[in-house]
ROTI-408756 format. One record per residue (C-alpha): residue number from 1; residue in three letters; z, x, y. Coordinates in pm, 1 decimal, m for minus. Example, Ala and Ser with C-alpha at 12.3 -4.5 7.8 and 13.67 -1.06 7.14 Angstrom:
2
PT  nr rest       up     east    north
PT   1  ALA    780.0   1230.0   m450.0
PT   2  SER    714.0   1367.0   m106.0
END
This chain:
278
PT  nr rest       up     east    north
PT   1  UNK  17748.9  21727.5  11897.4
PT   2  UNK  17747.1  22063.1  11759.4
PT   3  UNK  17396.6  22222.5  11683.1
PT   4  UNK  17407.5  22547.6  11464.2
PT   5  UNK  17129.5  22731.5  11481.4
PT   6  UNK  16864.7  22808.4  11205.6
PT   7  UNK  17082.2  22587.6  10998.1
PT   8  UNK  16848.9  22443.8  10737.4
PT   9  UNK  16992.3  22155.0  10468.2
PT  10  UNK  16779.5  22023.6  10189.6
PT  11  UNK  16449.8  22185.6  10385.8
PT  12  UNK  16559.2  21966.9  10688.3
PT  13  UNK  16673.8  22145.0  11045.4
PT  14  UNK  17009.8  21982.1  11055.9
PT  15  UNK  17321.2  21928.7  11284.4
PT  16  UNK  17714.5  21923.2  11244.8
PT  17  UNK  17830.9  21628.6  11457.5
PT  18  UNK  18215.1  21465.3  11440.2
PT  19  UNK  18175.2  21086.7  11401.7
PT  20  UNK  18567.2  20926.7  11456.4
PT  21  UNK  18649.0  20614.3  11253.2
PT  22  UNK  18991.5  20469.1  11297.0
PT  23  UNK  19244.0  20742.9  11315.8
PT  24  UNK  19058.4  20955.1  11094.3
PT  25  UNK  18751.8  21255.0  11253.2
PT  26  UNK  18456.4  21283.7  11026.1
PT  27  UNK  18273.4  21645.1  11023.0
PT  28  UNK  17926.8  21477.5  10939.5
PT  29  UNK  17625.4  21689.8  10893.3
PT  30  UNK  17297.4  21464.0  11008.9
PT  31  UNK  16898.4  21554.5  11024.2
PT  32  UNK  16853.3  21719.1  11398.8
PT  33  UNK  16556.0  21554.6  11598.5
PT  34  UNK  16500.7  21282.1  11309.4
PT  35  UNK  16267.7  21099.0  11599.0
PT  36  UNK  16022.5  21380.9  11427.7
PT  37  UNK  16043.2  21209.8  11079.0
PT  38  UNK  15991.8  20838.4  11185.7
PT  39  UNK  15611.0  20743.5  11273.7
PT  40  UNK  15687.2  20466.6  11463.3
PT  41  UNK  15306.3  20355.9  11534.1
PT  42  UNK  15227.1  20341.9  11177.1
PT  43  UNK  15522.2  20160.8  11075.3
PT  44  UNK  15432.4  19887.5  11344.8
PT  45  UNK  15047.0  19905.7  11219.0
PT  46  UNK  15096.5  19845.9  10868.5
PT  47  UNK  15326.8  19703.2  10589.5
PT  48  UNK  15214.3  20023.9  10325.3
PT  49  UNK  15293.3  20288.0  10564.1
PT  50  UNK  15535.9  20568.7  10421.3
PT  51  UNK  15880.7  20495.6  10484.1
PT  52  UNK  16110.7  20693.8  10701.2
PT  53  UNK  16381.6  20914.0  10565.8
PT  54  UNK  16650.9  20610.1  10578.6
PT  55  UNK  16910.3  20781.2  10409.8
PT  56  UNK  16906.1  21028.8  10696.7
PT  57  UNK  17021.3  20760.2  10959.9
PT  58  UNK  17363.4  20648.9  11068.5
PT  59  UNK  17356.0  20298.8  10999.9
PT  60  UNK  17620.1  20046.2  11188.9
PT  61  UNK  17698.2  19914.0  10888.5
PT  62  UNK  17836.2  20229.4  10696.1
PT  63  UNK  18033.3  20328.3  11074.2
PT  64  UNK  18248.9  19999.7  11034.8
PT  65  UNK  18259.0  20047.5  10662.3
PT  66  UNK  18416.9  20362.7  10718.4
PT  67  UNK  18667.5  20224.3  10937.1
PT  68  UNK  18767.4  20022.7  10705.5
PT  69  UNK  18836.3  20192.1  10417.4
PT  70  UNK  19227.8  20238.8  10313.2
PT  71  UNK  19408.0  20522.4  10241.1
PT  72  UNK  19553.4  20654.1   9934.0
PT  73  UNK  19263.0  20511.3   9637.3
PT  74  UNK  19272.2  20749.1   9360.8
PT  75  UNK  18888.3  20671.4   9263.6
PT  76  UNK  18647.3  20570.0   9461.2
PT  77  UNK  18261.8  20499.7   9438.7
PT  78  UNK  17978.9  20486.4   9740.3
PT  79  UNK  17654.4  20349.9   9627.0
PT  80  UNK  17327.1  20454.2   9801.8
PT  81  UNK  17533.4  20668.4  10000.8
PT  82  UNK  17304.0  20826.7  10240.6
PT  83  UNK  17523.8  21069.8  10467.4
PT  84  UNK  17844.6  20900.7  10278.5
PT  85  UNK  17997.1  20837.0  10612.5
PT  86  UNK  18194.0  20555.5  10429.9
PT  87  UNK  18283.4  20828.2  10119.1
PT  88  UNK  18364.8  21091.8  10366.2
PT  89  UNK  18609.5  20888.5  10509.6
PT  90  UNK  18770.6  20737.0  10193.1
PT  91  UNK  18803.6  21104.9  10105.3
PT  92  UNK  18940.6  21212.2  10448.7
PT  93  UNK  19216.5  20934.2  10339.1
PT  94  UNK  19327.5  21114.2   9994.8
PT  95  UNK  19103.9  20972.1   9774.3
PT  96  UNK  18847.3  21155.4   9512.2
PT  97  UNK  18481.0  21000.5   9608.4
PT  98  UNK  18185.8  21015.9   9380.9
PT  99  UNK  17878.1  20943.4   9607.9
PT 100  UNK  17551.2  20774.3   9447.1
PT 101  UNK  17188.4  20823.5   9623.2
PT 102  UNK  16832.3  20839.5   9482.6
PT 103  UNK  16764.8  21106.1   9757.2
PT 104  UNK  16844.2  21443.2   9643.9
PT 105  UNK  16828.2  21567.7  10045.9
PT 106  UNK  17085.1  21273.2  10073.9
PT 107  UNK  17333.2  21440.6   9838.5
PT 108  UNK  17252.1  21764.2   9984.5
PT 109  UNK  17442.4  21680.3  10347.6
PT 110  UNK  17696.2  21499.9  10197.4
PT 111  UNK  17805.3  21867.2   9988.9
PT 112  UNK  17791.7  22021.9  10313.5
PT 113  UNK  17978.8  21731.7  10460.3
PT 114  UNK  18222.0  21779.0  10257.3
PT 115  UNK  18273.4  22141.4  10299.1
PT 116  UNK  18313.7  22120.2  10668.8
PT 117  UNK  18561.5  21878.8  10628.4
PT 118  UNK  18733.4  22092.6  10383.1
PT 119  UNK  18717.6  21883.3  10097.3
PT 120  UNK  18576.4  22140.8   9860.1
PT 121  UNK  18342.9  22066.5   9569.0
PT 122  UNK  18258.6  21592.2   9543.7
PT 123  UNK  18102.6  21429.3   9264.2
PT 124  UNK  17736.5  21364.2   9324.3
PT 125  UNK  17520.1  21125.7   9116.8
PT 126  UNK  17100.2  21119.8   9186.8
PT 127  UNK  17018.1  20770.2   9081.3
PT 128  UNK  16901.8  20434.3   9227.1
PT 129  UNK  17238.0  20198.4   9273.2
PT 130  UNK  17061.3  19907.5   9059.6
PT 131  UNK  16969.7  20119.9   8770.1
PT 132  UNK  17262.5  20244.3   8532.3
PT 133  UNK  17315.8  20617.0   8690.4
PT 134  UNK  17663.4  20677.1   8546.2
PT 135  UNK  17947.4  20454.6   8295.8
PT 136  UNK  18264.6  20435.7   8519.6
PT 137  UNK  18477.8  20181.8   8698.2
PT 138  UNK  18671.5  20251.1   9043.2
PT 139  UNK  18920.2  20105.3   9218.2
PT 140  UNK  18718.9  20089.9   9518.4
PT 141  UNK  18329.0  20078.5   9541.8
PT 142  UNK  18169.8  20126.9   9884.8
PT 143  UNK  17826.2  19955.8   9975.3
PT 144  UNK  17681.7  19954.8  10310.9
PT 145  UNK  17358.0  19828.4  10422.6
PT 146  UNK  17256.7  19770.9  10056.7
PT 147  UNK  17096.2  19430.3  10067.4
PT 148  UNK  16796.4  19443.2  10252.1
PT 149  UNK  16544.0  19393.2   9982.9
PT 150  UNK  16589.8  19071.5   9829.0
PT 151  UNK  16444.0  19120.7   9451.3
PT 152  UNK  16739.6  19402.4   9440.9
PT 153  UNK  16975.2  19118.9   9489.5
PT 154  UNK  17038.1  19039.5   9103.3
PT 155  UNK  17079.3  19409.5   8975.1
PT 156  UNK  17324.0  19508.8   9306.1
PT 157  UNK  17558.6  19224.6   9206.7
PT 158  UNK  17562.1  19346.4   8850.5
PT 159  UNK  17624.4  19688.3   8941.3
PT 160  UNK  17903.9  19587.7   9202.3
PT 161  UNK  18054.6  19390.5   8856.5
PT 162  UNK  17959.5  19656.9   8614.6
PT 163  UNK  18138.5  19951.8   8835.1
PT 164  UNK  18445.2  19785.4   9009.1
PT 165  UNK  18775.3  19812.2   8821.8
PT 166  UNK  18914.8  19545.1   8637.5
PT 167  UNK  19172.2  19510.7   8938.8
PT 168  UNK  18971.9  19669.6   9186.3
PT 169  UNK  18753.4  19592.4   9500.0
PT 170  UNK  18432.0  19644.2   9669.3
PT 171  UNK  18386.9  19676.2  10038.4
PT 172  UNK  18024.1  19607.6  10187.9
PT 173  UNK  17874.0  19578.5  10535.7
PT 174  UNK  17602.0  19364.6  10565.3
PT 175  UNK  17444.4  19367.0  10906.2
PT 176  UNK  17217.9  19078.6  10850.9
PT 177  UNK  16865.4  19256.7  10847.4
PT 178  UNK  16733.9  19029.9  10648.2
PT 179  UNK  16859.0  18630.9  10521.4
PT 180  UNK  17120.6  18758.6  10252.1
PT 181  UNK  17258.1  18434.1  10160.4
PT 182  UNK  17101.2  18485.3   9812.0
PT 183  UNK  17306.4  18783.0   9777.2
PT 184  UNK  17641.5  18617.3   9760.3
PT 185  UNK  17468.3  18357.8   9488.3
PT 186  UNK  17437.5  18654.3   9271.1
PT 187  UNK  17798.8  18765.9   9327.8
PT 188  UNK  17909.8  18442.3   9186.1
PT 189  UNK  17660.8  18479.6   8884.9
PT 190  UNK  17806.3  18839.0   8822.9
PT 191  UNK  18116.1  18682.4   8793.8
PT 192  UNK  18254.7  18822.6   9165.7
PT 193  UNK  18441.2  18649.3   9415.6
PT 194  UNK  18394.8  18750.9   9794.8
PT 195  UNK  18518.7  18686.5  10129.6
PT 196  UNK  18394.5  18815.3  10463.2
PT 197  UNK  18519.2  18905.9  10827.3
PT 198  UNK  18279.7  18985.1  11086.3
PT 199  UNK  18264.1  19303.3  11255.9
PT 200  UNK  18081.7  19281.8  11630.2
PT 201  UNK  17892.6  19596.7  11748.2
PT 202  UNK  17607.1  19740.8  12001.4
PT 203  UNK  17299.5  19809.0  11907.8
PT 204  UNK  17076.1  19910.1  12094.6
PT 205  UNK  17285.3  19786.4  12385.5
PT 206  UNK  17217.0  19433.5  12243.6
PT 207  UNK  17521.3  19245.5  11989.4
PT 208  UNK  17500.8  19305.3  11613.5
PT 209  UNK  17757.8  19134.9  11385.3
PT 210  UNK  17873.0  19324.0  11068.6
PT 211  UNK  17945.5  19107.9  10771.7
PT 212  UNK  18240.7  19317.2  10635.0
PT 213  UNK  18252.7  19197.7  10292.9
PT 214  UNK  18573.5  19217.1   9997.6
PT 215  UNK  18453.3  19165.7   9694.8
PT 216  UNK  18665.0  19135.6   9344.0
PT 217  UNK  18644.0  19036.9   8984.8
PT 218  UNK  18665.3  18619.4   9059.5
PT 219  UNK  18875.4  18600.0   8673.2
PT 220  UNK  19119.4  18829.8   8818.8
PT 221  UNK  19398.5  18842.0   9089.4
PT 222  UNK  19438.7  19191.8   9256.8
PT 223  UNK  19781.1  19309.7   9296.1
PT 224  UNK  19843.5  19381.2   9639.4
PT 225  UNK  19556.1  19643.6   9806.4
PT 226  UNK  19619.6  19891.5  10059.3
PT 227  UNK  19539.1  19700.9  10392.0
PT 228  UNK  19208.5  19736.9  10553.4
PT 229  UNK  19184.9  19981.1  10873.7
PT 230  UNK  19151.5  19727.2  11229.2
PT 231  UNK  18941.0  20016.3  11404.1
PT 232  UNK  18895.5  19859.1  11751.5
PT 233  UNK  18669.8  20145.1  11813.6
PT 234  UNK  18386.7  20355.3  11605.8
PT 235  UNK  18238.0  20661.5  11784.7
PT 236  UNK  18032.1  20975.3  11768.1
PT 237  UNK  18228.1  21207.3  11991.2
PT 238  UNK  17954.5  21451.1  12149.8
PT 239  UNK  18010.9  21831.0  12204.1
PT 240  UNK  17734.9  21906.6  12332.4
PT 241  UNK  17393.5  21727.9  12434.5
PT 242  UNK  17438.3  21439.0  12222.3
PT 243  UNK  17084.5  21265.6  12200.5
PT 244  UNK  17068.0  20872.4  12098.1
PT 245  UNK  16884.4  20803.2  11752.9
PT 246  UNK  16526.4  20716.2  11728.6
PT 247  UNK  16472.6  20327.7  11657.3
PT 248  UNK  16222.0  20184.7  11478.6
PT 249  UNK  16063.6  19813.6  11537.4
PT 250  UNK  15924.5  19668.8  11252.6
PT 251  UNK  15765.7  19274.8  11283.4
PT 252  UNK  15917.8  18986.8  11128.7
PT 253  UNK  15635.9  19010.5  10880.9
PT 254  UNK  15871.7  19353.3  10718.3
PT 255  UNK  16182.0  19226.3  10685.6
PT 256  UNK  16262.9  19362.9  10343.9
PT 257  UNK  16285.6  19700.7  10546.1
PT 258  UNK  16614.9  19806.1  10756.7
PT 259  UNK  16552.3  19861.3  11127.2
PT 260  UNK  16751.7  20172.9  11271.2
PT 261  UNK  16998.3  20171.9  11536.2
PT 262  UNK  17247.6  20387.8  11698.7
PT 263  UNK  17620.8  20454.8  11610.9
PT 264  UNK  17799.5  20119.9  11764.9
PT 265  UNK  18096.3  20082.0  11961.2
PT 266  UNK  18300.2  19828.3  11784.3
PT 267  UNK  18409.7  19552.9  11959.5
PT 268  UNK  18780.9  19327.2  11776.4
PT 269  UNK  18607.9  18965.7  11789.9
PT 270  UNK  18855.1  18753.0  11881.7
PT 271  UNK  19001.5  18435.4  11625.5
PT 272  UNK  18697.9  18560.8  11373.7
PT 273  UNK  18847.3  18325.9  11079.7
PT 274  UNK  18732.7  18492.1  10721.7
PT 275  UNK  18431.3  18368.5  10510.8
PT 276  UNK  18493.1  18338.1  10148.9
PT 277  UNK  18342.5  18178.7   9815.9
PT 278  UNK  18490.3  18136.2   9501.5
END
């Protein structure tokens, strides 16, 4: 991990770290010391206490998203992007990424982001992924971690629909934080048709599976699509001092918030058969 001093992003100290996903290095730009910025006491006190700057973490799910994005997609959309690991990458791999968060700090690091990787100027949108932000269709929408609040689950699907080309796809990682089987309901109501590998990681030195999830318009048949990346391995290659990311533990009672956990070592799961509806 490389720490530049008296480097200051969005009003937040922050960090340059590399963050390797398949054959591809990610210059990624991250909050420094974000245990500072999570209140762990209060969040395990109360259900109305202010919620952590979640954009600002490095979520499993976007890691093995980013591994998984293909090369060579001329347009390409990240929703609720956060640090746009997933968009970095796609990038990284030729294609030209517009990143979508309602965090204006969130947009900040990905610009820098994508100046260390020398990508030059993105396409930023501020706007919440369930509300209309901009009129466009891609041939690739990325989505990871997005369905942990259940009443989003209706206007997520419709935006997956409204955004994806008519031969396109959507790739999202759901790492289970709360029961999304209502999610993929929706999907079929937004007239979407899915299927889903699983993706096994560390957490916290404890197993997480990763729904990695392909999503297209269920009336059409994609031509072929570039193949999806088989990372056996996701990793944040320290420089220097590299410090593990604060966790936070929030009761069952909270589920419709995500719970933090370090960059994961992916694991291949062996004979994982794919999960698909229709």
């Amino acid at each position: 991990m490389t720490i530049v001093p008296d480097t200051k992003i969005a009003d937040f100290d922050a960090e340059l770290t590399h963050v390797v996903v398949g054959d591809t290095t990610v210059a990624l730009w991250r909050v420094a010391a974000l245990e500072r910025h999570v209140d762990r006491a209060a969040l395990l006190a109360t259900d109305d206490a202010p919620d952590p700057p979640y954009w600002a973490h490095l979520w499993n799910g976007a890691a093995v998203l980013a591994a998984a994005v293909p090369r060579g997609v001329p347009s390409v959309l990240e929703l609720g992007c956060g640090l746009g690991l997933p968009g970095l990458a796609a990038a990284c791999r030729g294609g030209r990424v517009t990143f979508v968060d309602r965090v204006p700090a969130a947009l900040a690091f990905v610009r820098a982001s994508a100046a260390a990787n020398g990508l030059g100027t993105v396409d930023v949108v501020a706007g919440d992924v369930t509300a209309p932000a901009l009129v466009a269709r891609f041939e690739l929408v990325l989505a990871a971690e997005l369905v942990y609040e259940r009443a989003a689950f209706p206007a997520l699907a419709r935006a997956l629909a409204g955004h994806l080309a008519p031969h396109g796809r959507a790739l999202l990682a759901d790492a289970g934080r709360i029961d999304t089987r209502a999610f993929y309901t929706e999907l079929a109501a937004a007239g979407l048709a899915w299927q889903a590998t699983d993706r096994c990681v560390r957490e916290e030195g404890f197993p997480l599976t990763v729904k990695l999830v392909e999503i297209t318009h269920a009336d059409r048949r994609a031509p072929p699509s570039p193949a999806l990346y088989d990372a056996n391995r996701v990793e944040e290659k320290p420089e220097r001092g590299a410090a593990d990311q604060p966790s936070v533990t929030r009761p069952s009672s909270s589920a419709g918030r995500r719970v933090p956990g370090p960059v994961p070592e992916l694991v291949q799961l062996p004979g994982s058969e794919p999960e698909s509806a229709r």
